[in-house]
N, CA, C and O atoms as a Tripos MOL2 file, in Angstrom:
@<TRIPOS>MOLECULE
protein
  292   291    73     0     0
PROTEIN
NO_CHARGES

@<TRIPOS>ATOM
      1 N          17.8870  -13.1490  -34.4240 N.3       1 UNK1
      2 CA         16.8370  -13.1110  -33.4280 C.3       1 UNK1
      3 C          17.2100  -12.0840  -32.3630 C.2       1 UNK1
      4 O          18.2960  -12.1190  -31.7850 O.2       1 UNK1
      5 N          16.4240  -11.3180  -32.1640 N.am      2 UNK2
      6 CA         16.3020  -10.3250  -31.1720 C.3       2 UNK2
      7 C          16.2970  -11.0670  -29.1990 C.2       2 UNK2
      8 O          15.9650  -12.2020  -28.8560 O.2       2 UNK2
      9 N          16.6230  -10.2970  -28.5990 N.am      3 UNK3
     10 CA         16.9760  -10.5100  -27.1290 C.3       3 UNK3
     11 C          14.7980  -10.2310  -27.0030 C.2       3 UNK3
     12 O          14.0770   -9.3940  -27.5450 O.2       3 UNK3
     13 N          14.4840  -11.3530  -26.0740 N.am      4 UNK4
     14 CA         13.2840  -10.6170  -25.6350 C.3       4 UNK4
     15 C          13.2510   -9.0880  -24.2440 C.2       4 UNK4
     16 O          13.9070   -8.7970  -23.2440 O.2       4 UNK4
     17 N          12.5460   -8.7370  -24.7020 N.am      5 UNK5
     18 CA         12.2160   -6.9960  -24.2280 C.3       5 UNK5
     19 C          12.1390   -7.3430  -22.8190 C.2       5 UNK5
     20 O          11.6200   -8.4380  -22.6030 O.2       5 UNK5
     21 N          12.5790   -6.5930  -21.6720 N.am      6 UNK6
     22 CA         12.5950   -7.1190  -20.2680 C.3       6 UNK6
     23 C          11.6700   -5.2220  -19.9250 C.2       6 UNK6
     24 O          11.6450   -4.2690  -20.7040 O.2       6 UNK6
     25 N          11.2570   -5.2890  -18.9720 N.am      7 UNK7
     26 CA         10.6890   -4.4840  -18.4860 C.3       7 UNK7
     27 C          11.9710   -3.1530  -17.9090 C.2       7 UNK7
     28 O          13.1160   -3.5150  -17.6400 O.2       7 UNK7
     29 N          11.6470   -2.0050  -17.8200 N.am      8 UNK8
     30 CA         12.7080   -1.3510  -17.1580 C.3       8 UNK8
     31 C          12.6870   -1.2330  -15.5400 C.2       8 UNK8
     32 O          13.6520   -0.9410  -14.8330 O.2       8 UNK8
     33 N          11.3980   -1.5180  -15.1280 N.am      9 UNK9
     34 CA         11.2720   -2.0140  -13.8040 C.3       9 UNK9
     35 C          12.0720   -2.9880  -13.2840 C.2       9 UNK9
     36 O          12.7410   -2.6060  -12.3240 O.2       9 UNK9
     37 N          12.1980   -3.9780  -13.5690 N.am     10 UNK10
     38 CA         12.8380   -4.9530  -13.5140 C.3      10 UNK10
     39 C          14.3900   -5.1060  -14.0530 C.2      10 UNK10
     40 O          15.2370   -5.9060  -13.6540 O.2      10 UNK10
     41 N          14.5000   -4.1770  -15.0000 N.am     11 UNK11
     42 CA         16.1730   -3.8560  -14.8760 C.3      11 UNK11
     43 C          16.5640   -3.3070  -14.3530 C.2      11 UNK11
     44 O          17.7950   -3.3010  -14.3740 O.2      11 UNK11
     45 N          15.6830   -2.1820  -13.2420 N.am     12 UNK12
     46 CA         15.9200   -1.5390  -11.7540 C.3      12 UNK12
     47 C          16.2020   -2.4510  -10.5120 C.2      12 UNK12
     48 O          16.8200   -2.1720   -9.4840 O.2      12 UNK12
     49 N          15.6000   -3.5860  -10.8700 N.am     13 UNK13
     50 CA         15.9200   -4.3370   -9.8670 C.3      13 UNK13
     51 C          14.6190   -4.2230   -8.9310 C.2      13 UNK13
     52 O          14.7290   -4.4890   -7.7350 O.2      13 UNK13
     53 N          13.4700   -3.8550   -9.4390 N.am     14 UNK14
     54 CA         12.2580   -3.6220   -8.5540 C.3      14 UNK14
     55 C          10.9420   -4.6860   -8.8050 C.2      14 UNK14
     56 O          10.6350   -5.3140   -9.8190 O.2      14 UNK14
     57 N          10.4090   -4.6390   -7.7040 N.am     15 UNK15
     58 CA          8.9500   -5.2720   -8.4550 C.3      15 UNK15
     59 C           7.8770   -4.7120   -9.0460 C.2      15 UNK15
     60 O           7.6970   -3.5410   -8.7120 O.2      15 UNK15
     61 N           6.9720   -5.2390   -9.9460 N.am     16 UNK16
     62 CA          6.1130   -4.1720  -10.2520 C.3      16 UNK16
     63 C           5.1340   -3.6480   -9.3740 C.2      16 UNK16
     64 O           4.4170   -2.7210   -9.7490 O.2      16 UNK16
     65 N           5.0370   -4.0970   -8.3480 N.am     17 UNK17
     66 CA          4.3600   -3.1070   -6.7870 C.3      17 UNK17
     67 C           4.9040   -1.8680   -6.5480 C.2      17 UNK17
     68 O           4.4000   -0.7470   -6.4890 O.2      17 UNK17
     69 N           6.0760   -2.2950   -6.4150 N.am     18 UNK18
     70 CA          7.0910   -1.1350   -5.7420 C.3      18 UNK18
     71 C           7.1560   -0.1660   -7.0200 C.2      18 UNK18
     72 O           7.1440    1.0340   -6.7450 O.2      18 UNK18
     73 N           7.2170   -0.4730   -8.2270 N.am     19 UNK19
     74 CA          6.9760    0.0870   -9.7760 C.3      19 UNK19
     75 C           5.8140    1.2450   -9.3760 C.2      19 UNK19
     76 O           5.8140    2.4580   -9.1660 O.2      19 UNK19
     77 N           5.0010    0.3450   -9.3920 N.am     20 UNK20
     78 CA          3.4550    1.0250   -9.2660 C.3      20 UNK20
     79 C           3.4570    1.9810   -8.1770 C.2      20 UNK20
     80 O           3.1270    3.1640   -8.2530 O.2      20 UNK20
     81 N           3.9200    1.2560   -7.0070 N.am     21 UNK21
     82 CA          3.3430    2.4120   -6.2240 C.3      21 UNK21
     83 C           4.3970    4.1040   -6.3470 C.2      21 UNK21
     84 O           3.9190    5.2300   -6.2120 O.2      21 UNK21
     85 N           5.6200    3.8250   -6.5820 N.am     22 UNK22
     86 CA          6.6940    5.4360   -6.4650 C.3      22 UNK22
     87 C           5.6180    5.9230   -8.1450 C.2      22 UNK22
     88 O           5.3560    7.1240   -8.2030 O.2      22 UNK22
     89 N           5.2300    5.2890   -9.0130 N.am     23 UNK23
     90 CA          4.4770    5.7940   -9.9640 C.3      23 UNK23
     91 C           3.3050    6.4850   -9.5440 C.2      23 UNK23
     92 O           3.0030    7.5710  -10.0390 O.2      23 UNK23
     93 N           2.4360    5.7710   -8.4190 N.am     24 UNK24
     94 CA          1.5360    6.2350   -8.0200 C.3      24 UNK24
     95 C           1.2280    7.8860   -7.1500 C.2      24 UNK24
     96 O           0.4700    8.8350   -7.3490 O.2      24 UNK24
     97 N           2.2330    7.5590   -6.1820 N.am     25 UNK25
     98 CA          3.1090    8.6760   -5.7430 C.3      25 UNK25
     99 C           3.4300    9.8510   -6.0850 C.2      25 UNK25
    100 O           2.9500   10.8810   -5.6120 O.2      25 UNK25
    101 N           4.7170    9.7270   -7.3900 N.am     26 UNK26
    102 CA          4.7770   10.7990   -8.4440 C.3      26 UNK26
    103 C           3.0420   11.6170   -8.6530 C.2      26 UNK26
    104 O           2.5160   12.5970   -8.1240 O.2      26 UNK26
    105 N           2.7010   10.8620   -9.4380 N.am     27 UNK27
    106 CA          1.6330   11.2790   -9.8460 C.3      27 UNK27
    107 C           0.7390   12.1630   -9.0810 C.2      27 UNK27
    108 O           0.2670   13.2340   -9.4630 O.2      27 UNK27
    109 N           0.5250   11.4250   -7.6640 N.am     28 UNK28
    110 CA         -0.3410   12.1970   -6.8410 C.3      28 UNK28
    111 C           0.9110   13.8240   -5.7730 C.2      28 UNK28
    112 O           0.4610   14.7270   -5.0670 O.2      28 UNK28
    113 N           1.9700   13.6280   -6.0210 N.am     29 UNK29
    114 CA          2.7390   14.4920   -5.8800 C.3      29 UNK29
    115 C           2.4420   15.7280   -6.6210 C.2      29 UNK29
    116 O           2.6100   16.8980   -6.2760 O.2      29 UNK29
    117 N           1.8910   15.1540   -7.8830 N.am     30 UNK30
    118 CA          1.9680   16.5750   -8.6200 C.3      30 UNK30
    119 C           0.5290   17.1210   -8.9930 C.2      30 UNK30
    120 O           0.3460   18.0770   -9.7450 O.2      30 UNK30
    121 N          -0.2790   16.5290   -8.4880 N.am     31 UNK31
    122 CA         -1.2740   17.1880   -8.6390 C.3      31 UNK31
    123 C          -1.9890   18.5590   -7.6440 C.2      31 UNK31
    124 O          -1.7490   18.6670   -6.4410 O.2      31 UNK31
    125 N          -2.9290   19.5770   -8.4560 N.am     32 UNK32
    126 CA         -3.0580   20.5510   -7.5340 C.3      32 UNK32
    127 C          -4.5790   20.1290   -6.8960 C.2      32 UNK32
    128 O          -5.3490   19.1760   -7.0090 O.2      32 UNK32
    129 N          -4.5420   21.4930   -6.1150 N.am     33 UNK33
    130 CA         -6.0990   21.5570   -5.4270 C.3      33 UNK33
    131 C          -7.0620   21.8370   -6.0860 C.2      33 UNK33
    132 O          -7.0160   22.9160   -6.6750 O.2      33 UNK33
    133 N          -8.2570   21.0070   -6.2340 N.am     34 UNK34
    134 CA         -8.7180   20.2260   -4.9880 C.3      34 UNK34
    135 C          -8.5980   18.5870   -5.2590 C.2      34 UNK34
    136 O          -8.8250   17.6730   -4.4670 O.2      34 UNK34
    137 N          -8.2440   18.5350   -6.3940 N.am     35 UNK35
    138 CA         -7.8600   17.1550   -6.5370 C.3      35 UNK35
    139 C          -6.5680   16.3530   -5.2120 C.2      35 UNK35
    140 O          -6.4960   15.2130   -4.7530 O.2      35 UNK35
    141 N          -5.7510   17.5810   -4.9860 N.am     36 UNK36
    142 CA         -4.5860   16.4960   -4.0790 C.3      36 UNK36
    143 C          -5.3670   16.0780   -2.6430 C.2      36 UNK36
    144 O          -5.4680   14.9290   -2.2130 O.2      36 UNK36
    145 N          -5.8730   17.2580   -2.0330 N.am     37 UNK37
    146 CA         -7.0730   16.6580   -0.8800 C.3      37 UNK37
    147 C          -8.1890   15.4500   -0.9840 C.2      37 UNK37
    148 O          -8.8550   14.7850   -0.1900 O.2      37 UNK37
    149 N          -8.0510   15.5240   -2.1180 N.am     38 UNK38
    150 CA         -9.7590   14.5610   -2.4430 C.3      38 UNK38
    151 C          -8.7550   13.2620   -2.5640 C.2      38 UNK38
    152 O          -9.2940   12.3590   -1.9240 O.2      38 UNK38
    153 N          -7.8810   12.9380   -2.9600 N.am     39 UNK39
    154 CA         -6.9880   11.3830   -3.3930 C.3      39 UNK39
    155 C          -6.6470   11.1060   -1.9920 C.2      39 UNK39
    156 O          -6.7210    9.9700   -1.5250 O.2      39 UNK39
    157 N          -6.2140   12.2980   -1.2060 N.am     40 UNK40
    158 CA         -5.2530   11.9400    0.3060 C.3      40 UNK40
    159 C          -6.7460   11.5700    1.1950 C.2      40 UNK40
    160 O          -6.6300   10.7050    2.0630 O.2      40 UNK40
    161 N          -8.2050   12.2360    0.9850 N.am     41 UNK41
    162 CA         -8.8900   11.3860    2.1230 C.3      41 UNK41
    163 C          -9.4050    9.9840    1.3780 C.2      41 UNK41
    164 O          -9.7050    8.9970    2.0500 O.2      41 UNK41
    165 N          -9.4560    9.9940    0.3590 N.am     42 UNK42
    166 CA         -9.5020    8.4180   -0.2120 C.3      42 UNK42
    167 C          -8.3990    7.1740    0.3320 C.2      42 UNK42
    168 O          -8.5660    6.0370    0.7730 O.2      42 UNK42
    169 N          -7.6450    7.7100    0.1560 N.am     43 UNK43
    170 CA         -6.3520    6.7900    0.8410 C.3      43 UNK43
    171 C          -6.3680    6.3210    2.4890 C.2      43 UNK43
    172 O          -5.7760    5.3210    2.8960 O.2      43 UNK43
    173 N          -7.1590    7.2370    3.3450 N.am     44 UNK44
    174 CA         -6.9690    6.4410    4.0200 C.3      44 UNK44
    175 C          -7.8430    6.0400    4.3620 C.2      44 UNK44
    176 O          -8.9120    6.5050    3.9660 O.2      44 UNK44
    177 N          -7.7690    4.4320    5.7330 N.am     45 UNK45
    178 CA         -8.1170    3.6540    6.1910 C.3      45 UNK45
    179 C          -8.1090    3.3290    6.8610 C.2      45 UNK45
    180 O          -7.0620    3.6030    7.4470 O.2      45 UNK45
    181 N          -9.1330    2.3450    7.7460 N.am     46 UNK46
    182 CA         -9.6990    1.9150    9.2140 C.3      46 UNK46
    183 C          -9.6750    0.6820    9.2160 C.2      46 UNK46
    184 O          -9.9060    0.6170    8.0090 O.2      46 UNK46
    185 N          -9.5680   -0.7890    9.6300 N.am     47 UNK47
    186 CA        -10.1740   -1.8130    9.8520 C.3      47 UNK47
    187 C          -9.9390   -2.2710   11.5580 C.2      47 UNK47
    188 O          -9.1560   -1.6480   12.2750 O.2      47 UNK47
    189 N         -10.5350   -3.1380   11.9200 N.am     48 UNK48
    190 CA        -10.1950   -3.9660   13.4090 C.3      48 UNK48
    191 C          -9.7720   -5.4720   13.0210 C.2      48 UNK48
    192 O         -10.3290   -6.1090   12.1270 O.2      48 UNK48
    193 N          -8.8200   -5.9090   13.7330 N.am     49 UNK49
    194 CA         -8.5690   -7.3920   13.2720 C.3      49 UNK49
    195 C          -8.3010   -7.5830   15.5560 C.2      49 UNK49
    196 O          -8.0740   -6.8690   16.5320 O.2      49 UNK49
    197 N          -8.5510   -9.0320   15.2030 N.am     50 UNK50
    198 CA         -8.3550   -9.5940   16.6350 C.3      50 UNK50
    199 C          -7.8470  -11.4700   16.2980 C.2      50 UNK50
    200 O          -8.0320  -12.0670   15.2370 O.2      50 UNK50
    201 N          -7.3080  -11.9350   17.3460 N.am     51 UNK51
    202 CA         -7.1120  -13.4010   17.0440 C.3      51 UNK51
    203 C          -7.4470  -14.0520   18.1590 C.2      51 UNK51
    204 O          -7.4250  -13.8110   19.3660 O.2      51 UNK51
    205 N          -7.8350  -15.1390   17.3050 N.am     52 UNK52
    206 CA         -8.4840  -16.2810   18.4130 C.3      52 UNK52
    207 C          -7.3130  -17.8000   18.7680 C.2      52 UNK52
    208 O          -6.7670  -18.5710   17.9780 O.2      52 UNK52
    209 N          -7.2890  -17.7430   20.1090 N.am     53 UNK53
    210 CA         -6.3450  -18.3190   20.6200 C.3      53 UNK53
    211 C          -7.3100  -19.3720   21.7880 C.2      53 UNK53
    212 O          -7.8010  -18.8970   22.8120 O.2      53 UNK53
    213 N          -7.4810  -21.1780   21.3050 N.am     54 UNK54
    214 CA         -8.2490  -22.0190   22.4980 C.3      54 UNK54
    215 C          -9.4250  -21.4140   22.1510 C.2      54 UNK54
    216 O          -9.8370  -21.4040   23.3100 O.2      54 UNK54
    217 N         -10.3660  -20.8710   21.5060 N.am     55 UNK55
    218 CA        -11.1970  -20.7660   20.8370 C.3      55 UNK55
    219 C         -11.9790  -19.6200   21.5240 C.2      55 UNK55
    220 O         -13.2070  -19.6440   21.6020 O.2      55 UNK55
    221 N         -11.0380  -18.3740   22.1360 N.am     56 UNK56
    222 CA        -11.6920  -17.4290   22.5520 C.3      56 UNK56
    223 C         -11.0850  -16.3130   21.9760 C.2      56 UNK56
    224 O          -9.8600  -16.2010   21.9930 O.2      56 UNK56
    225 N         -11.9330  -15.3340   21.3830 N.am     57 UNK57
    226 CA        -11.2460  -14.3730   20.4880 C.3      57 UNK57
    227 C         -10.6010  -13.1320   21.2780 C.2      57 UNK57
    228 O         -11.4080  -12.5540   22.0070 O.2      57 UNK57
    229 N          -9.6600  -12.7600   21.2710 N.am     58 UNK58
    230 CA         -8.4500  -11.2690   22.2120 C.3      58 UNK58
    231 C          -9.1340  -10.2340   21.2660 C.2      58 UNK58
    232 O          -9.4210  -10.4490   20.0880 O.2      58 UNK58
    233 N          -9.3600   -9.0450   21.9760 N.am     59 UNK59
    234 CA        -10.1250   -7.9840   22.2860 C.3      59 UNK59
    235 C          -9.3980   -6.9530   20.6820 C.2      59 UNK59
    236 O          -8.1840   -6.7500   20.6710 O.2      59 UNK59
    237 N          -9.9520   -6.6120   19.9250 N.am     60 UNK60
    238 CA         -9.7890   -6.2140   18.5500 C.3      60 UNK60
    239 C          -9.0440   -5.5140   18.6920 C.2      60 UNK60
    240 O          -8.9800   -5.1380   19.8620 O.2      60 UNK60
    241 N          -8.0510   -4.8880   17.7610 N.am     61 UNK61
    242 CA         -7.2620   -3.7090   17.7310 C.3      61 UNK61
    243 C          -7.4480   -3.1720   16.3940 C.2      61 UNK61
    244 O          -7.4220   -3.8700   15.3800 O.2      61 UNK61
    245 N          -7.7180   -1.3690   16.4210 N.am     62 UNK62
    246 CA         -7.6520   -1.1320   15.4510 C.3      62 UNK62
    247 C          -6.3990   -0.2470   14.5150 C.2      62 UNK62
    248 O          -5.6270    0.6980   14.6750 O.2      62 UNK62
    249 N          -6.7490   -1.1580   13.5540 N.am     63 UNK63
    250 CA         -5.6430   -0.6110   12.5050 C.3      63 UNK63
    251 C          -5.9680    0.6880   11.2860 C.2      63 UNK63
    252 O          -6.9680    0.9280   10.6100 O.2      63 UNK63
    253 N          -4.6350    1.3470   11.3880 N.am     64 UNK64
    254 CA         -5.2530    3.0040   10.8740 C.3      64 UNK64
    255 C          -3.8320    3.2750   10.0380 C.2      64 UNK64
    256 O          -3.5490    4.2670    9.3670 O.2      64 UNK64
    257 N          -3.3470    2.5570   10.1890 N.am     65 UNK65
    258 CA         -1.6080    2.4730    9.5100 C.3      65 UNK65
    259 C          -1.1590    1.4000    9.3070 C.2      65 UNK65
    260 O          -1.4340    0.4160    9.9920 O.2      65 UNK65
    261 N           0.0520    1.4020    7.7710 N.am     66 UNK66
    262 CA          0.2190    0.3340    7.3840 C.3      66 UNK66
    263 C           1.3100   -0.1150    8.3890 C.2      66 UNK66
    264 O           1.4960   -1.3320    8.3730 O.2      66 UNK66
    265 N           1.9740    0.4960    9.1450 N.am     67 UNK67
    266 CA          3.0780    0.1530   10.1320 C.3      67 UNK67
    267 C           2.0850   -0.7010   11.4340 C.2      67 UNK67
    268 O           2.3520   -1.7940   11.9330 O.2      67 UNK67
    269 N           1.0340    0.0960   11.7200 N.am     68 UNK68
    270 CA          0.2520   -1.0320   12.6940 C.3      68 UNK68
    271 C          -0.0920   -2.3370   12.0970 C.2      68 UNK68
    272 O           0.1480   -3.2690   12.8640 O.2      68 UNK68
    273 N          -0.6540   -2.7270   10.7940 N.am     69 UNK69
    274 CA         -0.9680   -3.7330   10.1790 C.3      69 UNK69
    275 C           0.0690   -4.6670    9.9480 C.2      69 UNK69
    276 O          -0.3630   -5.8090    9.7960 O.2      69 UNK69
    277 N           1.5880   -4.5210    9.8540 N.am     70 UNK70
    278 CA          2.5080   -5.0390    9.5940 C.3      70 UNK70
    279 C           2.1910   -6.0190   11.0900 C.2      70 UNK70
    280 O           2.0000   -7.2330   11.0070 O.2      70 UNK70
    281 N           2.1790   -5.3830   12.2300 N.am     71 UNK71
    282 CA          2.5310   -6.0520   13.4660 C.3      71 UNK71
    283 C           1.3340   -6.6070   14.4220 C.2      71 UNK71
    284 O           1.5570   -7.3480   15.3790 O.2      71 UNK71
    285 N           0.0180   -6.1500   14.0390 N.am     72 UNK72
    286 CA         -1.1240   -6.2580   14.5950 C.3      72 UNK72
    287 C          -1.4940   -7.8990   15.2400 C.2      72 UNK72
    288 O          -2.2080   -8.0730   16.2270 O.2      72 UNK72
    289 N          -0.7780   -9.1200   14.3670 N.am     73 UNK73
    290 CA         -1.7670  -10.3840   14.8500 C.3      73 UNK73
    291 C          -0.2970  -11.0200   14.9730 C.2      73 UNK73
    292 O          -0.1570  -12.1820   15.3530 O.2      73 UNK73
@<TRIPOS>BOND
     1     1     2 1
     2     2     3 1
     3     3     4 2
     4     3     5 am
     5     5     6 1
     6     6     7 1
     7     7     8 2
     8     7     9 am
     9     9    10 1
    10    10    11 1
    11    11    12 2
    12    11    13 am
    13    13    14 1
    14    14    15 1
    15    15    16 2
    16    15    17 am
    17    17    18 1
    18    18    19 1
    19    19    20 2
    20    19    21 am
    21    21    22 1
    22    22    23 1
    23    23    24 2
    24    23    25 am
    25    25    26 1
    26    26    27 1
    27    27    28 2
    28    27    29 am
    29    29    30 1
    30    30    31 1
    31    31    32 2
    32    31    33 am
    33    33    34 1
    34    34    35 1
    35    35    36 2
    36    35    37 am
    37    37    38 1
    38    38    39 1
    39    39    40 2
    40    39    41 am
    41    41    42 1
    42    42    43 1
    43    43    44 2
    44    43    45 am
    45    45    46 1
    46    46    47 1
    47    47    48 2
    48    47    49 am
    49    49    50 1
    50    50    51 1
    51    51    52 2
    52    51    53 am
    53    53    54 1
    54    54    55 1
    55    55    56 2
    56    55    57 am
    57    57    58 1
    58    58    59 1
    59    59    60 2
    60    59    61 am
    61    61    62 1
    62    62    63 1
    63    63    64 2
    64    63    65 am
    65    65    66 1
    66    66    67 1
    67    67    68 2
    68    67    69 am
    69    69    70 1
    70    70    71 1
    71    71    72 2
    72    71    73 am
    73    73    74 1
    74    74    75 1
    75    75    76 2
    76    75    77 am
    77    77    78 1
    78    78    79 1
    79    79    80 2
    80    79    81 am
    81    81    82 1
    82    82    83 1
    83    83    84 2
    84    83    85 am
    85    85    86 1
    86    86    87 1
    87    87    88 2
    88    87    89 am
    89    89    90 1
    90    90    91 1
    91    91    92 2
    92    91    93 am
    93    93    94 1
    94    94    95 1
    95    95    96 2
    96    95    97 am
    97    97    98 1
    98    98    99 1
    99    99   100 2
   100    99   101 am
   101   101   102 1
   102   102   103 1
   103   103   104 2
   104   103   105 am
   105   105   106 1
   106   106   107 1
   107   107   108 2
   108   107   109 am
   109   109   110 1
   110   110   111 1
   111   111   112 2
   112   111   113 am
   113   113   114 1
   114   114   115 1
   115   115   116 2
   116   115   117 am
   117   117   118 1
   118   118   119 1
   119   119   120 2
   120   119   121 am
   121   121   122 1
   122   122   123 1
   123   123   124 2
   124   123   125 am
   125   125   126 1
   126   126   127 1
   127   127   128 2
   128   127   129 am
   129   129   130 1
   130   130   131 1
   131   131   132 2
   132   131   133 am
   133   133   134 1
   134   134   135 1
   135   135   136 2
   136   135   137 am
   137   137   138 1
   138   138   139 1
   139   139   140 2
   140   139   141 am
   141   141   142 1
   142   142   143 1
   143   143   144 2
   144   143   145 am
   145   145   146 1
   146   146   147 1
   147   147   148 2
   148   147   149 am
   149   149   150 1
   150   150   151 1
   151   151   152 2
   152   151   153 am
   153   153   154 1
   154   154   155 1
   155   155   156 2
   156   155   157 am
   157   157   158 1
   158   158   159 1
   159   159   160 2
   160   159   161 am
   161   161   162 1
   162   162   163 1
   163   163   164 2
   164   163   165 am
   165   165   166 1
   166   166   167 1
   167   167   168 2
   168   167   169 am
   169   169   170 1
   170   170   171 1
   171   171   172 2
   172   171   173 am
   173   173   174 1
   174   174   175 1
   175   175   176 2
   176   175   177 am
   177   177   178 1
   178   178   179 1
   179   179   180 2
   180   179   181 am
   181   181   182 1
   182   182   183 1
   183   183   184 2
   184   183   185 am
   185   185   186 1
   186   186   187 1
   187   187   188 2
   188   187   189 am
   189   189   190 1
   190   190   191 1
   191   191   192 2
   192   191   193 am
   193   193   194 1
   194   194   195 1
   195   195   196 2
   196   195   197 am
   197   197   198 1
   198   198   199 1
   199   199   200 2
   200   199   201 am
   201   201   202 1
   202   202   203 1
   203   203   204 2
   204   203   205 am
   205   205   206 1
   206   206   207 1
   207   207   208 2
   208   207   209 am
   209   209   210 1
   210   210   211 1
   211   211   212 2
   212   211   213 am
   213   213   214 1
   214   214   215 1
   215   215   216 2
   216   215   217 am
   217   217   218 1
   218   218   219 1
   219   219   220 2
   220   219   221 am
   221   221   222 1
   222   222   223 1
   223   223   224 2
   224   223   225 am
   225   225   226 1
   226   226   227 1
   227   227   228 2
   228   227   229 am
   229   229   230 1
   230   230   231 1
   231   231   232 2
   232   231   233 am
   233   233   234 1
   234   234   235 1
   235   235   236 2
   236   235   237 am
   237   237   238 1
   238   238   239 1
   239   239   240 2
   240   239   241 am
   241   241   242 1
   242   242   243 1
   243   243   244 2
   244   243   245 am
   245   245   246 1
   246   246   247 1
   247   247   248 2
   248   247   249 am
   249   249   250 1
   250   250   251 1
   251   251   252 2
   252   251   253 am
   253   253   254 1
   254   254   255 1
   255   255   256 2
   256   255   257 am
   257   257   258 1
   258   258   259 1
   259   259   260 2
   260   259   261 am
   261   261   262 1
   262   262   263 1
   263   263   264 2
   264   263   265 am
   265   265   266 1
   266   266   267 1
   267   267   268 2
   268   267   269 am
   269   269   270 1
   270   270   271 1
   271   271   272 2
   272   271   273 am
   273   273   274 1
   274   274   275 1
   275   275   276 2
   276   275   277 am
   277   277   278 1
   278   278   279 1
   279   279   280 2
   280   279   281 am
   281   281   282 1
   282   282   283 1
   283   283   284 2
   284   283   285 am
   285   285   286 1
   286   286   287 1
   287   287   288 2
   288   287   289 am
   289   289   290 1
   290   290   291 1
   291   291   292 2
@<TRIPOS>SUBSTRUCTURE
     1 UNK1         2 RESIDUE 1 A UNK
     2 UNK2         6 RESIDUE 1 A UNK
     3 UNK3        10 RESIDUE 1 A UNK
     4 UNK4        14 RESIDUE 1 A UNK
     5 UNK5        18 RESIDUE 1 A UNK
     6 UNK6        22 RESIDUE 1 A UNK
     7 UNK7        26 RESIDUE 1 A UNK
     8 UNK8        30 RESIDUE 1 A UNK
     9 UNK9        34 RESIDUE 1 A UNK
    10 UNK10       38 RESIDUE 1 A UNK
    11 UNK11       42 RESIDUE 1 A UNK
    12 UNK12       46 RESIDUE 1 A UNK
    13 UNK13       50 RESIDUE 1 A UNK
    14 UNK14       54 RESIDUE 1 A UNK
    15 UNK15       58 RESIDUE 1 A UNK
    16 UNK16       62 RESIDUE 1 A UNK
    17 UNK17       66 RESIDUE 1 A UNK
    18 UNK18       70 RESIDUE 1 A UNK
    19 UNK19       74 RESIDUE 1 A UNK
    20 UNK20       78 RESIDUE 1 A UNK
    21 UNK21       82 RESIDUE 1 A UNK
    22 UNK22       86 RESIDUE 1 A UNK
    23 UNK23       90 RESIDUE 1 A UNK
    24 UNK24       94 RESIDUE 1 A UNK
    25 UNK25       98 RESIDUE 1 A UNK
    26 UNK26      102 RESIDUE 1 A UNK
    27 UNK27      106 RESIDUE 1 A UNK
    28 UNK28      110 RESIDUE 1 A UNK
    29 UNK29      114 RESIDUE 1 A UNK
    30 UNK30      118 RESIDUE 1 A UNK
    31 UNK31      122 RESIDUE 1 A UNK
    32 UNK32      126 RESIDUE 1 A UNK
    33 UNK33      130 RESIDUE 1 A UNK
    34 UNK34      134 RESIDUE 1 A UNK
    35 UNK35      138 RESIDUE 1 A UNK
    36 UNK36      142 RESIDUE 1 A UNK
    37 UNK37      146 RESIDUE 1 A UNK
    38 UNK38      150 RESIDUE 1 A UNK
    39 UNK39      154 RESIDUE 1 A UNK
    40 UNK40      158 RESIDUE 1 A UNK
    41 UNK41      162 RESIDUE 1 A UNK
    42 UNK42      166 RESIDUE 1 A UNK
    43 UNK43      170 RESIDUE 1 A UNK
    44 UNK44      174 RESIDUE 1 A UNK
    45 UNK45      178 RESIDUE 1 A UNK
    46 UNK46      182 RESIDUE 1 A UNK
    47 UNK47      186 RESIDUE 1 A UNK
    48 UNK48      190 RESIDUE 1 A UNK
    49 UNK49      194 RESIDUE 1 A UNK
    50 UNK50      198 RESIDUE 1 A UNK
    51 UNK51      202 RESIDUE 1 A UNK
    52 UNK52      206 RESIDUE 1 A UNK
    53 UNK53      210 RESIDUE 1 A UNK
    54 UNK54      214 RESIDUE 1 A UNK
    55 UNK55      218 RESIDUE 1 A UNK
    56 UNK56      222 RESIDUE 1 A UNK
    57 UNK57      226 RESIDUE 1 A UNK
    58 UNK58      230 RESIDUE 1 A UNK
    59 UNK59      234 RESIDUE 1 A UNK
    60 UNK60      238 RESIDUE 1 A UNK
    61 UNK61      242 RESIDUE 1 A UNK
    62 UNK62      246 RESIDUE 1 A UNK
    63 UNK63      250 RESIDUE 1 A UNK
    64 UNK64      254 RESIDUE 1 A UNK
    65 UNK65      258 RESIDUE 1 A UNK
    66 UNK66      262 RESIDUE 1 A UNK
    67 UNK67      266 RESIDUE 1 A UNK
    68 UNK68      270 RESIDUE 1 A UNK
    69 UNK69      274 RESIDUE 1 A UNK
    70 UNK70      278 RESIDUE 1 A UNK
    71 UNK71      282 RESIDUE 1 A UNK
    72 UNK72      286 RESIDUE 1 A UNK
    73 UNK73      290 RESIDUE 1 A UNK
């Protein structure tokens, strides 16, 4: 009987997020113009988040980065 097949992601010691995304990356690394402009304004993003504290909601902040979203609420 054979060993079952393990992923090579995972014999990196990674998850398949972190897999996906340096894959994702690569990929868009190597592409030329006008395709590399057209993926980079797709990517980014806007939302507002705010929290409600005693049942009155604090004044929205908006998020434009994943480093703001980490810390926002």
């Amino acid at each position: 009987m054979t060993a079952p097949a393990t992923s090579f992601w995972r014999i990196a010691g990674m998850t398949y997020l972190q897999y996906a995304n340096r894959a994702a990356g690569s990929v868009r690394a190597g592409l030329k113009e006008p395709l590399k402009s057209k993926l980079a304004a797709q990517g980014q993003f806007s939302y507002k988040v705010s929290s409600w504290t005693n049942g009155e909601q604090s004044p929205k902040i908006e998020i434009d980065t994943l480093d703001k979203a980490g810390k926002a609420v």
